[in-house]
C-alpha positions in Angstrom: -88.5 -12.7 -31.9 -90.8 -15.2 -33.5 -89.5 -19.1 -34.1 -90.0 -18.5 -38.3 -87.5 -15.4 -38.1 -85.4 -16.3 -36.0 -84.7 -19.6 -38.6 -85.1 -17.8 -41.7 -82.8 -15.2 -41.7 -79.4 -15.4 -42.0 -79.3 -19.2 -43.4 -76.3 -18.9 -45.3 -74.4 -18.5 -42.0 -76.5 -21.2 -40.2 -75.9 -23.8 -43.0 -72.1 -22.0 -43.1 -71.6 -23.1 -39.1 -73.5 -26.9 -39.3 -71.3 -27.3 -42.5 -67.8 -26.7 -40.1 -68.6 -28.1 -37.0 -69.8 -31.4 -38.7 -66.1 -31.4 -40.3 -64.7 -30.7 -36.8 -66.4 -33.6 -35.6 -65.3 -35.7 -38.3 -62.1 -34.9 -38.2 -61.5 -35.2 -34.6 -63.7 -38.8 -34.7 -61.4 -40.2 -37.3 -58.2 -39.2 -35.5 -58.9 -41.0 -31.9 -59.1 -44.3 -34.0 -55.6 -44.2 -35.1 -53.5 -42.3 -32.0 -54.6 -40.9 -28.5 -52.9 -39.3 -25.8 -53.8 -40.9 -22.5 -53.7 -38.0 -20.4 -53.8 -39.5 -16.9 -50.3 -41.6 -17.4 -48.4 -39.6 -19.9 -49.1 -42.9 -21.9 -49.3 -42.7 -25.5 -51.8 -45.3 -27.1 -51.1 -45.7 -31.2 -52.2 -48.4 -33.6 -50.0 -50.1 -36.0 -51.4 -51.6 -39.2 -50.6 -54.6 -41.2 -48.2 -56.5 -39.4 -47.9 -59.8 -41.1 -48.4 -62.7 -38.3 -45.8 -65.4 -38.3 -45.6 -68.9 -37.2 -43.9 -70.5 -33.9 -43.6 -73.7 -34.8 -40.7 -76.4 -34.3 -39.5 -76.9 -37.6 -40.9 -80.2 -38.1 -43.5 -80.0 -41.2 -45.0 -76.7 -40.3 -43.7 -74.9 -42.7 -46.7 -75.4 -45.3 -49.7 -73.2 -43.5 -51.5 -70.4 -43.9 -52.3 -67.6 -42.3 -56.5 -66.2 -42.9 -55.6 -63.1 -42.4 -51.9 -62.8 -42.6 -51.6 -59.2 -41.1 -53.2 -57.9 -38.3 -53.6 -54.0 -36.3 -51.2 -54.1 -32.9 -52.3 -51.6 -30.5 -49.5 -50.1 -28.5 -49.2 -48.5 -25.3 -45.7 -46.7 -23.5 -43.6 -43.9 -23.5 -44.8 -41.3 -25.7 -41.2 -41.1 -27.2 -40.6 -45.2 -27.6 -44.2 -45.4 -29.0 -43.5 -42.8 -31.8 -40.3 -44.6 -33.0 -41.4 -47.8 -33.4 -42.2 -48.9 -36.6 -44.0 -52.3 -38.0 -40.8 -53.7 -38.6 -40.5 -53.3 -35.1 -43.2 -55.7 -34.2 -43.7 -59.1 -34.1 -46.8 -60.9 -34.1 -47.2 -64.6 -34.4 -48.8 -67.8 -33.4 -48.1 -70.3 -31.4 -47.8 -74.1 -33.2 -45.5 -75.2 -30.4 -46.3 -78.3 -28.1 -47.1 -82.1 -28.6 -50.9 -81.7 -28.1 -51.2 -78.7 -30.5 -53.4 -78.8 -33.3 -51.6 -77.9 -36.7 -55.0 -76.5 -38.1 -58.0 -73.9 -36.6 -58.3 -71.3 -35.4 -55.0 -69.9 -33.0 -54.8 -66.4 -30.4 -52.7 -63.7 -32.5 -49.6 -63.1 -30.0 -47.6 -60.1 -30.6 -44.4 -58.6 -29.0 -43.3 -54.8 -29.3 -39.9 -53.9 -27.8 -40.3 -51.5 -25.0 -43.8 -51.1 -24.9 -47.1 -53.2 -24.3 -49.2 -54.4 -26.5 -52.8 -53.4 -25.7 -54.6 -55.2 -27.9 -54.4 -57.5 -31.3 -57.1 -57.2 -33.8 -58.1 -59.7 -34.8 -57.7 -61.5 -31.8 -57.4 -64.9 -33.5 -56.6 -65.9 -37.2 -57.0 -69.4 -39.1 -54.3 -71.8 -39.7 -54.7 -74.1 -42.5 -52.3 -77.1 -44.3 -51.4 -75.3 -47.8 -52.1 -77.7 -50.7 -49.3 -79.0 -51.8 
């Protein structure tokens, strides 16, 4: 059968099946962003959005900063059953003002807790604390 033909006819079909597998593929892409099944643990892997990050501090005057951003994506990583119940309220994410050589202002490493799982990963990594204006 000659190349021309065999392109030619039936198009409608052709364009039909490009059409569907390209939303196949976008569907499935935009899905293994958000959760994924790690299939060689039995771990489950999900991402939880907007988790505002808070200050550990001692009290003394650090009350006036902020956060650039103030919420940040937690990756989590456990039990299949824990991961799905947890929440964002669950979470905690903060950082870490604490000690006598700590700067009050820069740029700080998100930390982030998440009871009965691990955390895999913080994005970003590392926000901006600044003195608010008073």
């Amino acid at each position: 059968m000659p190349w021309r033909t065999l392109l030619l006819e039936n198009r409608a079909q052709k364009l039909g099946s490009l059409a569907l597998a390209a939303l196949i593929w976008l569907t499935v892409r935009s899905n293994l962003g958000i959760e994924r099944l790690a299939s060689n643990d039995g771990l489950r892997i999900r991402v939880l959005e907007n988790i505002p990050v808070g200050v550990l501090a001692s009290g003394m005057g650090d009350s006036g900063v902020q956060i650039r951003p103030s919420v940040v994506h937690v990756e989590i990583e456990g039990d299949p059953d824990v991961v799905q119940r947890l929440t964002p309220g669950d979470l905690q994410a903060y950082v870490n003002l604490l000690g006598p050589d700590a700067p009050r202002q820069g740029m700080f490493r998100v930390n982030a807790r998440a009871p009965g799982v691990r955390v895999a990963a913080v994005l970003p990594e590392s926000v901006r604390v600044e003195r608010a204006s008073r």
